[in-house]
N, C-alpha and C positions, 0 to 999 in steps of 0.2 A: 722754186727752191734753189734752181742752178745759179737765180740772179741775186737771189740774197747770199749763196755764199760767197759767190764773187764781191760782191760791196763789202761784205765783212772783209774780205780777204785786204780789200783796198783799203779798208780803215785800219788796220791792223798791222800790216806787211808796211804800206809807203806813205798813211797820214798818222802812224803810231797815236793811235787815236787809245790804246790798253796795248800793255806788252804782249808781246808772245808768247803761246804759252805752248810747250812741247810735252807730246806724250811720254809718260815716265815708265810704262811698263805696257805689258805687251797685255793684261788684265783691265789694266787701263783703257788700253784701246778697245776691249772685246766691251767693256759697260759701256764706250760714248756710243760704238755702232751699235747696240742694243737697243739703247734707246733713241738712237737716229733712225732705224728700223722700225720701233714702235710710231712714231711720230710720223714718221712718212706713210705708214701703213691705215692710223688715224685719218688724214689726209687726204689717201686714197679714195678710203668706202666714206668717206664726208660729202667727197664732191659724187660717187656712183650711187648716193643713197638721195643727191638733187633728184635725181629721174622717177625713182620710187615712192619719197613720202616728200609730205610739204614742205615748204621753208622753214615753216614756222619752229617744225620738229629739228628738221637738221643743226637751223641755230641753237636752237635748245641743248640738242649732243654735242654740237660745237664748242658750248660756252664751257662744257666742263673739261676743256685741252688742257686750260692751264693747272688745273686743281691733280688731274691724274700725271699730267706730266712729275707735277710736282709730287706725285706717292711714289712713281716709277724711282724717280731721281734718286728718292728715299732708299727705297728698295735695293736700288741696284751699288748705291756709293755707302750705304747704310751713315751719312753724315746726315746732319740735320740743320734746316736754314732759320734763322728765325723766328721765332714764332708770329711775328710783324707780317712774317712772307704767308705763313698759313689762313692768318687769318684775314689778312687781303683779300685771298682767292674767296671768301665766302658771299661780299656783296658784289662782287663781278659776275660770279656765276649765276647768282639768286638772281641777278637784276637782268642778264641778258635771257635767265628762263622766263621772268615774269613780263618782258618784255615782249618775247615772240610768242608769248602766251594767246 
């Protein structure tokens, strides 16, 4: 995680790869670290849950990152993306459960 933020930071900062974008309120920064915190948290008992149950299982709970991410996000900015973005998440997650099925 420390090395992806850093490449972002590189693409961002010295190859303006997307503008910069600065926190606007001090709210603002309590929703990113919320859900920087959920995410890392995710992550955590993902990889302490290899040792426990099967792969099979873990990729199963893994595949659904991006769908809760995306309720979290909902949740927490109460904006709403797409509906292109919602409904994306549904053969990614079906496919990578029926896959480590």
């Amino acid at each position: 995680m420390t090395a992806c933020s850093l490449l972002s930071y590189i693409a961002i900062a010295w190859m303006k790869v997307v503008p910069m974008q600065t926190i606007r309120s001090k709210v603002q920064f309590l929703k990113i670290s919320a859900l920087s915190l959920v995410f890392c948290v995710s992550v955590v008992f993902g990889n302490i849950s290899l040792r426990y149950l099967p792969v099979s299982f873990n990729q199963a709970v893994g595949a659904t990152t991006p769908f809760f991410t995306a309720v979290f996000a909902y949740l927490m900015t109460l904006k709403r993306e797409a509906w292109l973005t919602y409904i994306t998440l549904i053969p990614v997650v079906t496919g990578v459960i029926i896959a480590s099925g």
